[in-house]
C-alpha positions in Angstrom: -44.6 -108.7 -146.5 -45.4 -110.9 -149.7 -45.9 -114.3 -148.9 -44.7 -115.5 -152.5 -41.3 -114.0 -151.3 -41.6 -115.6 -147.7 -42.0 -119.5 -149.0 -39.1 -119.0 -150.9 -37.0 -117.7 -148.3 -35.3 -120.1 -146.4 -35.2 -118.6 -142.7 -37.6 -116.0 -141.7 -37.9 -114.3 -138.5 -40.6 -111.9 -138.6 -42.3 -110.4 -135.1 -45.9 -110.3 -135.2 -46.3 -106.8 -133.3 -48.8 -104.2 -135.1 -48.4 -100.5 -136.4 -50.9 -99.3 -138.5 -52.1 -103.6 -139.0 -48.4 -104.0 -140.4 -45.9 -106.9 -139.5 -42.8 -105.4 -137.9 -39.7 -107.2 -139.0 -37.9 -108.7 -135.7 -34.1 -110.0 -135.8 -33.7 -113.4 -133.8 -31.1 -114.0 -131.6 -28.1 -116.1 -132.2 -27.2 -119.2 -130.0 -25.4 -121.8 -130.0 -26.8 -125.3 -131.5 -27.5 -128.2 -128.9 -26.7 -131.7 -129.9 -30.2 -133.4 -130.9 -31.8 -135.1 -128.0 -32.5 -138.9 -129.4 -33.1 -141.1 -126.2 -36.2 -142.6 -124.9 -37.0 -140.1 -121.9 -40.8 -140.2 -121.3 -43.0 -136.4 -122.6 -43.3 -135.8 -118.4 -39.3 -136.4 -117.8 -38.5 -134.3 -120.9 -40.6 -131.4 -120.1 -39.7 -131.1 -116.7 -36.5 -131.1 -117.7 -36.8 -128.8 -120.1 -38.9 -126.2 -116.9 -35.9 -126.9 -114.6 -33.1 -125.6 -117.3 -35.4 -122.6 -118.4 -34.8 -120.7 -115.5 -36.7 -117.7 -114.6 -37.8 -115.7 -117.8 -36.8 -112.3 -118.8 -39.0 -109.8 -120.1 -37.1 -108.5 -122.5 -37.1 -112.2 -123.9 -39.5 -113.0 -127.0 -41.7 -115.8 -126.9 -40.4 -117.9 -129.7 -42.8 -119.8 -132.1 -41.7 -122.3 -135.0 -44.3 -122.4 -138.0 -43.4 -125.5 -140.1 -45.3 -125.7 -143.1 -45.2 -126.5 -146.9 -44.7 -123.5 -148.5 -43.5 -124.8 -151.6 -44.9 -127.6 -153.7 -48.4 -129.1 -154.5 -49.5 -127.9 -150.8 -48.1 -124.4 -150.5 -51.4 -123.2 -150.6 -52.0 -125.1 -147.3 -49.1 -123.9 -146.0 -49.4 -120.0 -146.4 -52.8 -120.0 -145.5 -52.2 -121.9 -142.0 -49.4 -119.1 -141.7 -51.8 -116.1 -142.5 -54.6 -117.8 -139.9 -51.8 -118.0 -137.3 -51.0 -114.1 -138.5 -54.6 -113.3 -137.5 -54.7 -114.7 -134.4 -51.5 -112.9 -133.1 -52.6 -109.6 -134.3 -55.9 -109.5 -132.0 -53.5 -109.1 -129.0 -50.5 -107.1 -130.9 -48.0 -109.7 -130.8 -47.6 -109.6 -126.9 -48.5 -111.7 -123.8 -47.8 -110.6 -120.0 -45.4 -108.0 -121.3 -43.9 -110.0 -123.4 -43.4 -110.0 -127.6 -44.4 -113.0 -129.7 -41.8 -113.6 -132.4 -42.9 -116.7 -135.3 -39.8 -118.2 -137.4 -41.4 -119.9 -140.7 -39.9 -122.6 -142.0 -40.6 -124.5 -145.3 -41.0 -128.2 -145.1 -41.8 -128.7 -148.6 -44.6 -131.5 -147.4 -41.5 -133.8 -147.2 -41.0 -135.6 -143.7 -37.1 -135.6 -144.1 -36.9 -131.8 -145.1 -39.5 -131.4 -141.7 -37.7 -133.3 -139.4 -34.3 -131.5 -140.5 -35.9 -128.1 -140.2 -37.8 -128.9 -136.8 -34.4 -129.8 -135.1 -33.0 -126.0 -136.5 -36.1 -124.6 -134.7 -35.6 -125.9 -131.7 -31.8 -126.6 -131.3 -30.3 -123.9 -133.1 -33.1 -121.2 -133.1 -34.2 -122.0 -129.5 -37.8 -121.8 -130.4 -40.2 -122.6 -127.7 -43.3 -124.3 -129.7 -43.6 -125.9 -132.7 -46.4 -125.2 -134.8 -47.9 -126.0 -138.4 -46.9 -129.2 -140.0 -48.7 -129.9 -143.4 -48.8 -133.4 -143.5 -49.5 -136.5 -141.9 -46.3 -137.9 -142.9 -44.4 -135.8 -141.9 -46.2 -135.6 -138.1 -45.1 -139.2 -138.0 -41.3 -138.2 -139.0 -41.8 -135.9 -136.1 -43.5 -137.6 -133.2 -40.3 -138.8 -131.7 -38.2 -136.0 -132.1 -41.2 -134.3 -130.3 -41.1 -136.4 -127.6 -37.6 -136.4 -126.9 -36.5 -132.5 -127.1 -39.1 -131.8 -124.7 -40.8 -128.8 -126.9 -44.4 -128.7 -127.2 -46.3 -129.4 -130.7 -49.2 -128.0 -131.7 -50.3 -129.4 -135.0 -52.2 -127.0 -137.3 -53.3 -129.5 -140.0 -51.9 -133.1 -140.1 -54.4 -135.4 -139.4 -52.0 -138.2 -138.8 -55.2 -140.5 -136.9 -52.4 -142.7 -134.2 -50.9 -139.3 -133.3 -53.9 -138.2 -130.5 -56.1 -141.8 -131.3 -53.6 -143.9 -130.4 -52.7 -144.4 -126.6 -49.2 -145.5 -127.9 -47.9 -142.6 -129.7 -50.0 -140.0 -128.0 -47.9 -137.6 -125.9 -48.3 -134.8 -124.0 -46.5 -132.5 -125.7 -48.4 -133.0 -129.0 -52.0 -130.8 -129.4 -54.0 -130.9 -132.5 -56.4 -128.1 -133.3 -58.0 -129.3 -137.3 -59.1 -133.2 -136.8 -57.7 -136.6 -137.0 -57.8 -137.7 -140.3 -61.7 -139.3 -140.7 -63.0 -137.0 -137.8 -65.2 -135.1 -140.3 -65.7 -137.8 -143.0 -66.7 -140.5 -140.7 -70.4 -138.7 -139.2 -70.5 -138.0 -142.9 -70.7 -141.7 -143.6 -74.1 -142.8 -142.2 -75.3 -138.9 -142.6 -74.8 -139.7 -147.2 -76.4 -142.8 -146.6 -79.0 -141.4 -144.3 -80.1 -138.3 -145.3 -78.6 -138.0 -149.1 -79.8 -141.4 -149.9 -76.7 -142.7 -151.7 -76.5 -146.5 -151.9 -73.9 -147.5 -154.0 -71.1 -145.3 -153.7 -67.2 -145.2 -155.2 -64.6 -144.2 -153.1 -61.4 -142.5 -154.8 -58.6 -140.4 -153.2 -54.9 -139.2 -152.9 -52.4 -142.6 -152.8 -51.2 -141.4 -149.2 -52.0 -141.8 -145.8 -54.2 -139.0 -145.3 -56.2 -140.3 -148.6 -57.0 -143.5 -147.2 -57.4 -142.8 -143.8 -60.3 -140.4 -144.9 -61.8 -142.3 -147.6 -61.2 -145.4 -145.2 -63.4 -143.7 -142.4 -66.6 -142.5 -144.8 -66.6 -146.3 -146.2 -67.0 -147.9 -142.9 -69.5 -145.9 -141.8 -71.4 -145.8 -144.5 -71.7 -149.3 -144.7 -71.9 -149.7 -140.9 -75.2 -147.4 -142.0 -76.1 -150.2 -144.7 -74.3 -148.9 -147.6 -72.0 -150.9 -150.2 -68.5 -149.8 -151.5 -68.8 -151.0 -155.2 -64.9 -150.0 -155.9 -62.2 -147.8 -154.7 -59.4 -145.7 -157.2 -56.5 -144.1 -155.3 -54.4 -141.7 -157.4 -50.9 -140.5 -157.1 -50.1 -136.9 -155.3 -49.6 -134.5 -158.4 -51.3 -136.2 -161.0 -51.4 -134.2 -164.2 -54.0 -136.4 -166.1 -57.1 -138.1 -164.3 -57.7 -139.9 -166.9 -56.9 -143.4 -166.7 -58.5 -142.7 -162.8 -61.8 -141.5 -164.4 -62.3 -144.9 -166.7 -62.3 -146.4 -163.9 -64.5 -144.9 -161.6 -67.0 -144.7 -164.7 -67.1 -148.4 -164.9 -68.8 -149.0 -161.6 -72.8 -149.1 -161.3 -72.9 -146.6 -159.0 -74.9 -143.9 -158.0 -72.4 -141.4 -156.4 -68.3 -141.1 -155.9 -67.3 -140.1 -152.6 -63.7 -137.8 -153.1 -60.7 -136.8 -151.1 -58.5 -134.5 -152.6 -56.7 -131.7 -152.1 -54.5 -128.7 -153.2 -54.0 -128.8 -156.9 -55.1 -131.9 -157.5 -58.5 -131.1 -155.9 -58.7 -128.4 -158.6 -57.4 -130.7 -161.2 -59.6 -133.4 -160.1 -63.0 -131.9 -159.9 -62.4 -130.1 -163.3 -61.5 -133.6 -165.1 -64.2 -135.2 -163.3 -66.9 -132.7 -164.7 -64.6 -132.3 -168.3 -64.7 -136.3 -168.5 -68.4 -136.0 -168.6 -68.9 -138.5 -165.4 -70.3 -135.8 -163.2 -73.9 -135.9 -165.5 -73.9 -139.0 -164.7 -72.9 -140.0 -161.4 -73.0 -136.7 -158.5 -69.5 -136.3 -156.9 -69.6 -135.7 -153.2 -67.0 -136.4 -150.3 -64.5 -134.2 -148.4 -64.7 -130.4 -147.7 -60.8 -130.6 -148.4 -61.7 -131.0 -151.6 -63.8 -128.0 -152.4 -62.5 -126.0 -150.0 -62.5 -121.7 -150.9 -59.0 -121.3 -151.2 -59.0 -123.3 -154.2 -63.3 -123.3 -155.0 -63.1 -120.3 -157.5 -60.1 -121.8 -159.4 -62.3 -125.0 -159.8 -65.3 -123.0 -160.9 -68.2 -124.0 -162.5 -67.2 -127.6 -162.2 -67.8 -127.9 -158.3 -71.0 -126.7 -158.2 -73.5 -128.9 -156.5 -70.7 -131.1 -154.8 -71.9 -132.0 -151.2 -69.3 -132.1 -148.5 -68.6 -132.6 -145.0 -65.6 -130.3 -142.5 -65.1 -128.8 -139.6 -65.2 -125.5 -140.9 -67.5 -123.3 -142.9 -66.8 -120.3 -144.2 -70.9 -118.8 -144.7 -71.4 -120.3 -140.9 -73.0 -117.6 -139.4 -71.6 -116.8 -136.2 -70.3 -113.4 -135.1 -66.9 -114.9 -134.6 -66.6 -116.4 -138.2 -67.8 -113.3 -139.1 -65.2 -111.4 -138.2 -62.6 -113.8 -139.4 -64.0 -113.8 -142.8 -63.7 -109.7 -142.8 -60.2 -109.6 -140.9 -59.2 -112.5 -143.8 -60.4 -110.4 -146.6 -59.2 -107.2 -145.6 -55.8 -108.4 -144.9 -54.8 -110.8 -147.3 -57.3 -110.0 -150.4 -58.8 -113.7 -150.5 -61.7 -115.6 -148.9 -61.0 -117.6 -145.5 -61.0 -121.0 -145.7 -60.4 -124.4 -143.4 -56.5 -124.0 -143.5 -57.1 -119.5 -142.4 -59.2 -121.2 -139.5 -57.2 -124.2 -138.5 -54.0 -121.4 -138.5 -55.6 -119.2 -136.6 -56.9 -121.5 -133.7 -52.9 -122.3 -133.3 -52.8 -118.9 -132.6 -55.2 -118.4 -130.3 -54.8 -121.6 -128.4 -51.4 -120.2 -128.2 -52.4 -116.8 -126.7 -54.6 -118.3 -124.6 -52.3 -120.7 -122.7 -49.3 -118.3 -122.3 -52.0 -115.7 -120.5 -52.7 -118.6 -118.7 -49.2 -118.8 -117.4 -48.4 -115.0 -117.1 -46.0 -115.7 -120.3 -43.4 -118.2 -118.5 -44.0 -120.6 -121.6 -40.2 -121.5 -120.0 -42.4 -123.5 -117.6 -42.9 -126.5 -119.9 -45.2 -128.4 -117.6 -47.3 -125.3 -116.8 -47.8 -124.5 -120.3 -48.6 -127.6 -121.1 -51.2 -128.1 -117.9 -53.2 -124.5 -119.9 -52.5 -125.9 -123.5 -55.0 -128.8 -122.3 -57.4 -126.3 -119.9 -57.7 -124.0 -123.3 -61.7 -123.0 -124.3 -62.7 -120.4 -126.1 -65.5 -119.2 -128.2 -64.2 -119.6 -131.7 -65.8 -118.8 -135.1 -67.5 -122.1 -134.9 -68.6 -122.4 -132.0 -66.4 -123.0 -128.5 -63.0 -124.6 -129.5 -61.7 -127.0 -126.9 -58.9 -130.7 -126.1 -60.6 -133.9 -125.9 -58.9 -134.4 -122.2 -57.6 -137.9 -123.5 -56.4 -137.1 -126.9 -55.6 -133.5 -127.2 -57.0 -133.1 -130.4 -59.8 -130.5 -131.4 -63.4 -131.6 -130.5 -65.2 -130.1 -133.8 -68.6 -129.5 -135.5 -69.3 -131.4 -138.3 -70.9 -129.0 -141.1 -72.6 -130.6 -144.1 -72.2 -128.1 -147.1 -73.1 -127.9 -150.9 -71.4 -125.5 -153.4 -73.5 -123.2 -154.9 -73.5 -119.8 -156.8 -73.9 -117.2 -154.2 -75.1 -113.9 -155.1 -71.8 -112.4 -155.2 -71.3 -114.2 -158.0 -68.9 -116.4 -156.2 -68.7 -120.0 -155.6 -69.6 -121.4 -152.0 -70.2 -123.7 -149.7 -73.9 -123.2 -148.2 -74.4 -125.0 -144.6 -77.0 -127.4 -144.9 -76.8 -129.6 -141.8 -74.7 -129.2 -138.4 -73.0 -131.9 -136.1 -71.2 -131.4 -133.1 -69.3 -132.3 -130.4 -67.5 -134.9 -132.9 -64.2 -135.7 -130.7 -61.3 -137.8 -132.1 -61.7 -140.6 -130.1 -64.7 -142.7 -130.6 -65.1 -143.0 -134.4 
């Protein structure tokens, strides 16, 4: 199956059971569309309700997933590779739990909260899917959160780092997981680490004009003046800038002596270009997020990355057996290098897998599946993956890398430091 063909289809069923390491295609059932549930039923009321209607499951009966992701716009890329990750994951145990067959319906959101809150009620009212999975952004969690909560269906978000959605006790729910990070999880440790251990003093910040920009760039500042650091100016530009320019001047005004980034998709690749083009990066070094210079877009931004320090919770040159074999199983299948979106994907997967063999494949049993969802460990490629018990979100290691020519020729991102156990909760 092509993926350029899949974002721009509009409804895709496709089952996820092997032959030969091929995708069978799988028809989905029709039904009947339930009116959208819109009251204020508490997560416990709505999936116990949703366990006492199931019944007892049948065999024969798929398990359904709904992948919502942006498959078209300036985060596609996101978006196919959370779906190829999820791909992964499934294929390790043929598309089948207990007997029975694990079908995924993608749908595009477009990274637009409307167009994702319209498509998540097809999924689960008229498509009858099970779980939700994916979602790009953090806007478009937030359009989502109380739809979530009132259908009943459980969430597991691949990507968004929307912080309130596991931080805050208020919009928490049970029904929502998280497996990437709240956004600042990764940037925050990195804070104190850059004032610390790089020995940057003075330092810019400058991001995407969204929530997800200054939530990140928001949680390095603190911190790094919590560790005795000063902000000397912050520049926030628009989501699909064409021309840095005017964002450049600024930043070159400041006495500084580095610029902390966060961007991502196309304008990462844009950005870190112009940057180096601009003639600021000889002057100033340009360090921040791993979103930034993260390998499905490093090669693309070429020589212009190199030496740009970052902090994630993914790495693809970690050396673990695990990551390993991800990296192979990524390049093999899909022609391209893993990266943090082919990881976060495929931990949906497996957190997936996990919980429904936890349950003997009755994911009708809301409450039970959600009871595994939060009992879910595993050793993953970095290391074990596991729910903050509070939150739900991903506890994650922290890697500190550095883009440098490997000897493949390639660009990467070389591990210099590790951090774990960083949960969502206490930065």
């Amino acid at each position: 199956m092509q993926r350029r063909s899949l974002s721009r289809r509009r409804l895709i069923w496709y089952g996820l059971a092997l032959a030969g390491g091929l995708l069978a295609a799988c028809a989905g059932e029709g039904t009947t569309p339930s009116s959208g549930a819109t009251g204020s039923a508490s997560p416990t009321d709505s999936a116990n309700a949703t366990a006492t209607m199931a019944g007892t499951p049948s065999a024969e009966e798929p398990v359904r997933i709904g992948m919502l992701v942006a498959l078209s716009g300036p985060f596609a890329s996101l978006g196919e590779n959370l779906v190829r990750g999820l791909e992964l994951a499934l294929e390790e145990v043929n598309s089948e739990v207990a007997g029975r067959q694990i079908v995924v319906q993608v749908e595009d959101s477009a990274g637009n909260p409307d167009q994702a809150l319209a498509k998540a009620r097809q999924l689960v009212e008229r498509d009858r899917v099970q779980v939700l999975a994916g979602v790009t952004l953090s806007s478009e969690a937030g359009a989502l959160r109380d739809y979530i909560v009132s259908s009943g269906v459980p969430l597991i978000v691949s990507n968004a780092g929307l912080p309130g959605l596991t931080r805050d006790p208020k919009m928490r729910s049970p029904l929502i997981f998280r497996v990437s990070f709240a956004n600042g999880q990764h940037e925050a440790p990195f804070g104190r680490y850059a004032y610390e251990k790089l020995g940057f003093r003075r330092v810019v910040l400058t991001g995407l004009d969204y929530s997800a920009g200054h939530d990140k760039v928001g949680a390095f500042g603190k911190h790094f003046e919590a560790a005795g650091g000063t902000i000397v100016g912050e520049v926030y530009a628009p989501v699909d800038t064409a021309d840095y320019g005017p964002y450049l001047q600024r930043i070159a005004q400041y006495d500084a002596d580095g610029v902390f980034a966060f961007y991502s998709g196309v304008d990462a690749v844009r950005f870190v270009q112009q940057y180096a083009e601009f003639g600021i990066k000889e002057q100033i070094p340009l360090f921040g997020s791993g979103d930034t210079v993260d390998e499905s877009i490093l090669q693309e931004q070429g020589e212009a990355a190199l030496g740009y320090v970052s902090s994630s919770h993914y790495a693809v040159l970690y050396d673990s057996p695990e990551n390993q074999e991800l990296v192979r199983r990524t390049r093999e299948r899909y022609g391209v290098v893993a990266n943090q979106f082919v990881y976060q994907g495929y931990l949906t997967g497996r957190a997936i897998v996990e919980a429904l063999a936890a349950v003997d494949g009755a994911i009708e049993d809301t409450a039970r599946f959600l009871e595994a969802l939060r009992a879910v460990r595993f050793r993953g490629p970095t290391g074990e993956f596991r729910f903050h018990p509070e939150s739900q979100g991903a506890i994650i290691t922290v890697f500190i890398r550095r883009v440098e020519r490997l000897p493949s020729g390639e660009l990467g991102n070389v591990v210099l430091d590790v951090i774990p156990d960083v949960d969502d909760v206490s930065f």
